[in-house]
C-alpha positions in Angstrom: -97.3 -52.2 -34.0 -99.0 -55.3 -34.3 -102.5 -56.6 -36.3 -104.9 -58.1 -36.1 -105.9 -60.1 -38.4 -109.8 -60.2 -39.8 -110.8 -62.7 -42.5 -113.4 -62.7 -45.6 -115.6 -65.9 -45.9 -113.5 -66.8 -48.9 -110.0 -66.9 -46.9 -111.3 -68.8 -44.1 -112.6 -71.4 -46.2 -109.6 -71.7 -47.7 -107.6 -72.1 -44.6 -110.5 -74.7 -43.6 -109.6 -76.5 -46.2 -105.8 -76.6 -46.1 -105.6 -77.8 -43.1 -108.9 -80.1 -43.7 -107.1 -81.5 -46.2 -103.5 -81.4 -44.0 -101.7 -79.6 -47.1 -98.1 -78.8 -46.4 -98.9 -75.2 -47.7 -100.7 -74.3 -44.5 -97.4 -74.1 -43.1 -96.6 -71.7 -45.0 -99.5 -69.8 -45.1 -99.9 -69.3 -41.3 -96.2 -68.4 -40.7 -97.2 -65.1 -43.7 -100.1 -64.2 -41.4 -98.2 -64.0 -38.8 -95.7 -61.9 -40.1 -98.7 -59.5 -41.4 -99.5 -59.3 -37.8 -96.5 -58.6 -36.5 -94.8 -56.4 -39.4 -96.8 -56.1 -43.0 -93.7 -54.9 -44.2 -91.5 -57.3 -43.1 -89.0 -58.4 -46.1 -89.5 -61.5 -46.2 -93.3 -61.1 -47.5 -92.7 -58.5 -50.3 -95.2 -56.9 -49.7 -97.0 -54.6 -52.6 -100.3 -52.8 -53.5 -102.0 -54.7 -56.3 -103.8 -52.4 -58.2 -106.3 -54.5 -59.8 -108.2 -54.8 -57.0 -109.6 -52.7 -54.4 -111.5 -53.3 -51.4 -115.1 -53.0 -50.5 -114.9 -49.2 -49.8 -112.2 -48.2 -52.3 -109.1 -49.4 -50.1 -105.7 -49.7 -51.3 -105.2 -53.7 -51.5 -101.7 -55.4 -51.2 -100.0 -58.1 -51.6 -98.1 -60.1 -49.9 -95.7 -63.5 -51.0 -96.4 -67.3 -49.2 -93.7 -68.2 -52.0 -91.7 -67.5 -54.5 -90.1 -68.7 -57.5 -92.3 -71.9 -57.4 -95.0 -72.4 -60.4 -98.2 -71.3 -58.8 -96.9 -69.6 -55.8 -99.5 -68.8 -53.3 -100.4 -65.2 -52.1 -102.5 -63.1 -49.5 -104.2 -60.8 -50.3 -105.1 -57.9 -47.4 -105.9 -54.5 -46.9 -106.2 -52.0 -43.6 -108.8 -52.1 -42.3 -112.0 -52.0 -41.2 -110.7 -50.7 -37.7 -107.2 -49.3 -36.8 -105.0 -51.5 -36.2 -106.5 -54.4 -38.3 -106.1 -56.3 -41.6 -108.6 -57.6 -43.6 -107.7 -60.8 -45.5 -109.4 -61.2 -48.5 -108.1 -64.1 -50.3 -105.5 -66.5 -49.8 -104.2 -68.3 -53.6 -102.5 -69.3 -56.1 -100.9 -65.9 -58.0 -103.5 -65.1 -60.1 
């Protein structure tokens, strides 16, 4: 099944300002969302709840990888919702 994608005023200001400020990171960061579209638990994104956080109404919150084994590695940050068949992006950064 495939997603769409729905994104907070803090994500979309960050992807404003990747590719604002042409970072080779955007790269990176649109080919995750399209996987979260496509497949949240594809393998590639290691994908996992991050139970620090929760969303607005109490949903479960995940994560999922833009890299790995690099100092700072950037994540997304998502939930389901608000409708079926969507996902909510939170936040897209550095791994806290």
């Amino acid at each position: 099944m495939a997603f769409r994608l729905s994104f907070t005023p803090e994500a979309a200001s960050v992807l404003a300002r990747l590719a604002a400020e042409r970072d080779p990171k955007l790269k990176k960061v649109r080919k995750t969302l399209g996987l979260l579209e496509a497949n949240p638990r594809h393998p590639g994104l290691r994908t996992h709840e991050f139970t620090s956080l929760s969303g607005p109404t109490g949903e479960k919150v995940f994560e999922a990888y833009v890299e790995s084994r690099t100092p700072g590695a950037w994540r997304v940050f998502w939930y389901y919702g608000p409708s079926p068949g969507m996902i909510r992006i939170l936040n897209i950064t550095p791994h806290p």
